[in-house]
C-alpha positions as a Markdown table, in Angstrom:
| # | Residue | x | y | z |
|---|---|---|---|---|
| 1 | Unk | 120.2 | 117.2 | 82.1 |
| 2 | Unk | 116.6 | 116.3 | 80.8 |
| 3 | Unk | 114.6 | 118.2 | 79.0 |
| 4 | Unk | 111.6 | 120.0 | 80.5 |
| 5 | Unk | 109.4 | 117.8 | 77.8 |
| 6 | Unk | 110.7 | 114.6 | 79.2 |
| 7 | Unk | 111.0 | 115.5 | 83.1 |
| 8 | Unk | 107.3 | 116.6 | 82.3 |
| 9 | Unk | 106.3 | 113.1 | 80.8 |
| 10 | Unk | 108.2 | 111.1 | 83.8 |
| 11 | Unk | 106.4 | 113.1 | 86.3 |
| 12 | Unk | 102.7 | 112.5 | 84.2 |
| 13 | Unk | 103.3 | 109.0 | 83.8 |
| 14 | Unk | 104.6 | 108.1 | 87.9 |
| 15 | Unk | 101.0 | 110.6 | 88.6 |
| 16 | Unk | 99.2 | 108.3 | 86.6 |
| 17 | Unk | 100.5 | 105.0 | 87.8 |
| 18 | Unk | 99.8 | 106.7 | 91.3 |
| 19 | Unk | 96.2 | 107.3 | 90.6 |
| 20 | Unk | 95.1 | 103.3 | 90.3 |
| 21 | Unk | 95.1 | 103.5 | 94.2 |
| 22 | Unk | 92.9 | 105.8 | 94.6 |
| 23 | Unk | 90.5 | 103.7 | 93.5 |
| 24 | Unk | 87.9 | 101.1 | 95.7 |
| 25 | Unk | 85.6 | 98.8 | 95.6 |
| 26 | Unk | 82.2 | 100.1 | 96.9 |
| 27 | Unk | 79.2 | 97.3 | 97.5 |
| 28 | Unk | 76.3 | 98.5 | 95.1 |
| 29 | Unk | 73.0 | 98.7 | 97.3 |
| 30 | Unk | 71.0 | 98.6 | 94.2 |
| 31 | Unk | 72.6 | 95.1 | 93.3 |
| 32 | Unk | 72.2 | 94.4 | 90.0 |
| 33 | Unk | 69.9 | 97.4 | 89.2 |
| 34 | Unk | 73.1 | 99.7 | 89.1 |
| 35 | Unk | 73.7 | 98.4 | 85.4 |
| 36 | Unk | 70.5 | 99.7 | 84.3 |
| 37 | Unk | 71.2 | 102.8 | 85.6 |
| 38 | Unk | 74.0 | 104.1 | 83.9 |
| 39 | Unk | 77.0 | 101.8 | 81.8 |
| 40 | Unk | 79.9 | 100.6 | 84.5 |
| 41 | Unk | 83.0 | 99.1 | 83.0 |
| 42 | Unk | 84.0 | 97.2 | 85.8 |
| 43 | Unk | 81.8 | 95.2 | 88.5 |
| 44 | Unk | 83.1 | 92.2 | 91.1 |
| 45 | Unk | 80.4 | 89.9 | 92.0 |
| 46 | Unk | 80.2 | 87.7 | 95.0 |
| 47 | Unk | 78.9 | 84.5 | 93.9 |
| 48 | Unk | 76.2 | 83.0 | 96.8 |
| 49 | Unk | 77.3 | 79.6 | 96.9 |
| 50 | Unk | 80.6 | 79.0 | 96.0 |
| 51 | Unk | 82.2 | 82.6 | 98.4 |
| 52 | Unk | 84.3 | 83.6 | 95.8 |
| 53 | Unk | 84.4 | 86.9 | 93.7 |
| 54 | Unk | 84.9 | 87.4 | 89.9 |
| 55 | Unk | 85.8 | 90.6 | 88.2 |
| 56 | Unk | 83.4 | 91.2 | 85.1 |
| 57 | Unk | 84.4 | 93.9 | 82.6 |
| 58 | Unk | 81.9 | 95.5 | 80.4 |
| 59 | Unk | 78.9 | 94.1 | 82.5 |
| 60 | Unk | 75.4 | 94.4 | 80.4 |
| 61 | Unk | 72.5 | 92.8 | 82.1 |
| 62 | Unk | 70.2 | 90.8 | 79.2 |
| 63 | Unk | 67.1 | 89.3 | 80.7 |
| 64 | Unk | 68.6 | 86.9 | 84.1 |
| 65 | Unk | 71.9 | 86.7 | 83.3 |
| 66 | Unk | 75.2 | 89.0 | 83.7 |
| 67 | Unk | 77.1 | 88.7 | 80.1 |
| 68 | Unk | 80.5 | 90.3 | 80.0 |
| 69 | Unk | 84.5 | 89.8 | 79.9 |
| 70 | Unk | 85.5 | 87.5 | 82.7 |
| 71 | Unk | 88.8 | 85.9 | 83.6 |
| 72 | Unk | 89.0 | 83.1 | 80.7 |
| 73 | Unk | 86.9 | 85.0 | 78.5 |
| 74 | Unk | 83.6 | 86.2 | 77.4 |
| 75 | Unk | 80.5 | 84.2 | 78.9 |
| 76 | Unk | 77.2 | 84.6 | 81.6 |
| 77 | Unk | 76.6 | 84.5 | 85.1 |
| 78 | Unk | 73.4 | 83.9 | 86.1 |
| 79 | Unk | 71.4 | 87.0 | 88.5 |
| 80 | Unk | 70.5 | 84.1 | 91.4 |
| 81 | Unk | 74.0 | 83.3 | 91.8 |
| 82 | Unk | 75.4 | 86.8 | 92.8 |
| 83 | Unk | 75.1 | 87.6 | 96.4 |
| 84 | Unk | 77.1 | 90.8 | 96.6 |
| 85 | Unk | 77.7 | 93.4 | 93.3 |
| 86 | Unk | 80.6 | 95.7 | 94.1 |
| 87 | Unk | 81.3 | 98.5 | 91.8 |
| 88 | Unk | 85.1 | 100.2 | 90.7 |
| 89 | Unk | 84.8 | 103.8 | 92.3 |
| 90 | Unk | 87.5 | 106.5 | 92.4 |
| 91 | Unk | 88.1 | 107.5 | 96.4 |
| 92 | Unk | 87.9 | 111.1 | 96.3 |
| 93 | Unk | 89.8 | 111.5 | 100.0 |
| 94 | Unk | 92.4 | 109.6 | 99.0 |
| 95 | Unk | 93.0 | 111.2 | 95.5 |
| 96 | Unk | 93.1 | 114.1 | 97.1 |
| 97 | Unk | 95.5 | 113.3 | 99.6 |
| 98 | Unk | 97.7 | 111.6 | 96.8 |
| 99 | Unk | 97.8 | 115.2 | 95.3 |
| 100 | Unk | 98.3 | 117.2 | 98.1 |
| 101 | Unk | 101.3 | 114.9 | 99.0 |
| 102 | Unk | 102.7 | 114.9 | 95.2 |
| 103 | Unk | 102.6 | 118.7 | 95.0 |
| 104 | Unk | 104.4 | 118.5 | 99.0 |
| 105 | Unk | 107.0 | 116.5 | 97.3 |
| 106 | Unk | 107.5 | 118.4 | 94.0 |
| 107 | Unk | 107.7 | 121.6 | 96.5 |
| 108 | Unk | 110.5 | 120.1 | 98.6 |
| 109 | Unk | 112.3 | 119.1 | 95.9 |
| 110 | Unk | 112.2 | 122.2 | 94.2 |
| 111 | Unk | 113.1 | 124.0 | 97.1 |
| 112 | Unk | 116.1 | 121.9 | 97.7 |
| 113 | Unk | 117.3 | 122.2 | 94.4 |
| 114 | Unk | 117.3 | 126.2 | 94.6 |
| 115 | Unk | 119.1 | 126.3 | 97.8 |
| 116 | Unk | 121.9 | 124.3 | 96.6 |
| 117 | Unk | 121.7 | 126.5 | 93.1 |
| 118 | Unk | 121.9 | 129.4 | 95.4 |
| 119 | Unk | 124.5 | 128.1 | 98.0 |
| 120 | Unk | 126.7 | 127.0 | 95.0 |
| 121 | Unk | 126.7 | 130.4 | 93.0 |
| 122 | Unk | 129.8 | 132.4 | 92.2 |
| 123 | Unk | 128.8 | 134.7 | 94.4 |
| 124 | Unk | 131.3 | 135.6 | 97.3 |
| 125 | Unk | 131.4 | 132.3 | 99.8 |
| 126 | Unk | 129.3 | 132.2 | 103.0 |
| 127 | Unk | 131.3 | 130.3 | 105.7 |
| 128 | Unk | 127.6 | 128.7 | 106.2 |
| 129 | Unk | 127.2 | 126.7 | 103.0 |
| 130 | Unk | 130.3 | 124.9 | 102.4 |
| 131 | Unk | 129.5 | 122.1 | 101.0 |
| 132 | Unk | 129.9 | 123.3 | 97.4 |
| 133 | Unk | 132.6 | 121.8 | 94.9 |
């Protein structure tokens, strides 16, 4: 049987990986200005022209120009070239959900488990639960 130290990383770990879709994009109606506002590690930009996004990481804004990590590396995007800025949130409704239904499923299972502790005892045999070995 695991250990409670192990069963309890397992269960941190699957809660974390579940956590990465409770994230969205969310278009910034400031545009650009949302850099100067406060530091965001991740940003997707719609470029005008050419209709297709790129994810920037570590976006800083330096006179007209977007410098951060893109794709293929480090480099600059012009500010005239972005239509659309779109900014990595976390969806409360939907963490929240993700939660609610974790704990739901932890419950169940926990509750399963200690009927079949209980059904199995070596207590006299109830004609109901036997299903035992």
């Amino acid at each position: 049987m695991l250990t409670y130290r192990l069963r309890h990383s397992v269960a941190l770990v699957l809660m974390g990986t579940q956590l990465v879709g409770c994230h969205h994009w969310v278009a910034s109606p400031d545009g650009v200005g949302t850099l100067a506002q406060d530091s965001v590690p991740k940003l997707r930009l719609t470029i005008r022209d050419e209709f297709r996004r790129v994810t920037v990481m570590q976006p800083a804004v330096v006179g007209d120009s977007i410098y951060g990590v893109y794709l293929g590396g480090a480099g600059a995007m012009a500010l005239e070239d972005v239509s659309i800025v779109e900014v990595w949130e976390l969806d409360k409704g939907k963490t929240a959900i993700g939660v609610l239904g974790f704990l739901l499923l932890t419950a169940t299972i926990t509750a399963t488990v200690a009927l079949v502790v209980v059904a199995c005892s070596d207590e006299p045999p109830n004609p109901i639960y036997n299903f035992c070995f």
